[in-house]
C-alpha positions as CSV (number, residue, x, y, z in Angstrom):
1,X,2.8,-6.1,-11.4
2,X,2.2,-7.1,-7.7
3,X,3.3,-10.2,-6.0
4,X,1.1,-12.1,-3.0
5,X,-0.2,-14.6,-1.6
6,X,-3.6,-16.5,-1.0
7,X,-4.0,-16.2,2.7
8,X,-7.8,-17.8,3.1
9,X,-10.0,-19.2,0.1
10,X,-13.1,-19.2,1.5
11,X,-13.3,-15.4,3.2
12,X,-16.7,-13.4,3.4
13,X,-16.6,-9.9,3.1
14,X,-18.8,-6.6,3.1
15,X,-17.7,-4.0,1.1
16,X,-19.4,-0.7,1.1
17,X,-19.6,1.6,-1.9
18,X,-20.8,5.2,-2.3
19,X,-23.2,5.6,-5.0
20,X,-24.2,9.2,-5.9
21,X,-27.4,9.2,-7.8
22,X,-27.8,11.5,-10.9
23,X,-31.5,11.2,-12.0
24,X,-34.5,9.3,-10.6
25,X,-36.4,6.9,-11.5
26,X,-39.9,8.8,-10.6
27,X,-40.0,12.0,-12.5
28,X,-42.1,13.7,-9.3
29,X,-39.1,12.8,-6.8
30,X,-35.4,14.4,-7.7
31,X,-32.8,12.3,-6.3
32,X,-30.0,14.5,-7.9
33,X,-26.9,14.6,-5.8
34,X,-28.3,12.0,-3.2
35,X,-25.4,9.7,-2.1
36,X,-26.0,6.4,-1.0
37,X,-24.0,3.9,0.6
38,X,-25.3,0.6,0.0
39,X,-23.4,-2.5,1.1
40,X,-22.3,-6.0,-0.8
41,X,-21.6,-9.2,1.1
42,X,-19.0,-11.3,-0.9
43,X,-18.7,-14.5,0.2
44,X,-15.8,-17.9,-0.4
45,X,-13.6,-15.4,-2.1
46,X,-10.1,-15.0,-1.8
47,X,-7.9,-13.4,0.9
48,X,-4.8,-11.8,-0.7
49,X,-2.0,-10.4,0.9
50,X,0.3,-8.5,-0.6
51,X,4.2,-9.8,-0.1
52,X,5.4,-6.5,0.4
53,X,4.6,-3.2,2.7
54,X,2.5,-1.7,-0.7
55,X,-0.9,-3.1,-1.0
56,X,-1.7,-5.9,-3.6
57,X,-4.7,-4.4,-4.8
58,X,-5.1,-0.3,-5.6
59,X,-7.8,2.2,-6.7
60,X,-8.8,0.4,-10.7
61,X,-7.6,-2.5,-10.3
62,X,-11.2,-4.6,-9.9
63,X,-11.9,-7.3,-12.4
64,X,-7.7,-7.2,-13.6
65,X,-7.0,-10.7,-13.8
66,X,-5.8,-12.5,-10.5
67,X,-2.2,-15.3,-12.2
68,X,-0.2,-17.8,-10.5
69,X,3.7,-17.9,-11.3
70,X,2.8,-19.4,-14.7
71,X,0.2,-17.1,-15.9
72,X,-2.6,-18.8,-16.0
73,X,-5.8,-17.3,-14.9
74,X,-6.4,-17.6,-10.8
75,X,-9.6,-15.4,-10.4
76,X,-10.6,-12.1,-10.8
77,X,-9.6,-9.0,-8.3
78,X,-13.2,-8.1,-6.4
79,X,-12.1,-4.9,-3.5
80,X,-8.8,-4.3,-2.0
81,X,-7.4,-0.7,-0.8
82,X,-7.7,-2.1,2.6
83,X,-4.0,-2.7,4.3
84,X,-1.8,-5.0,2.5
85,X,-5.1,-7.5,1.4
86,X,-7.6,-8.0,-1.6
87,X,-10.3,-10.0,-2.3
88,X,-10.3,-12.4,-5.6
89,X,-13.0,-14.1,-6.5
90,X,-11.5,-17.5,-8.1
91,X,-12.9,-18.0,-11.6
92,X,-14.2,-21.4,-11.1
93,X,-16.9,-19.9,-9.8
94,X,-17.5,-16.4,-12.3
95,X,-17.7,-19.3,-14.8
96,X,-19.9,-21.6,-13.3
97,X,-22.2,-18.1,-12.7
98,X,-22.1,-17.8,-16.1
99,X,-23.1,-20.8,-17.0
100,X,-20.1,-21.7,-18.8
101,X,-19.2,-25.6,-19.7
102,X,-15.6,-26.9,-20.5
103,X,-15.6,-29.1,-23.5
104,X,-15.0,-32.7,-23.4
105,X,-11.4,-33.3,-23.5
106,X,-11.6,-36.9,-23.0
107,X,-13.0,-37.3,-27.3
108,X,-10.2,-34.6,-28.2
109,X,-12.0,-31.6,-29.2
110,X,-10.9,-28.2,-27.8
């Protein structure tokens, strides 16, 4: 388990990834072995920081599970391996992507 701390809740980041292709989608062009380096532009996600010198996120760790001091669920961990900071997106907003509805707690029903 790491410790940190939210530095910024509403950071943009690009993150590049290396992508190495292993078959082709037009059977007259081989793209076998071509590496590509496309970029992603994540935006209002969450700065953060590790509260140590180790950093808060490491190589694996994307989509573990982002908790407070209590446990409950924060966000989910997006890119880190930079420094001492990661990037979390909150999960407010994976489940309003998805389309997800809480139910009405006001009548009682869970």
């Amino acid at each position: 388990m790491r410790y940190g701390r939210i530095e910024d809740m509403d950071s943009t980041v690009t993150v590049p990834f290396t992508v190495t292709h292993e078959e082709s989608l037009l059977p007259s062009v081989s793209m076998k072995g071509l590496v590509s380096k496309p970029k992603v532009r994540l935006e209002h996600v969450w700065k953060v920081t590790s509260t140590d010198d180790k950093p808060f996120q490491i190589q694996g760790d994307s989509g573990s599970a982002l908790l407070d001091a209590h446990g409950q669920l924060l966000g989910l961990m997006s890119t880190g391996g930079m420094g001492k900071s990661a990037y979390a997106i909150p999960i407010g907003r994976i489940l309003m992507r998805l389309g997800f509805k809480f139910p009405d707690t006001k009548s009682g029903i869970a």
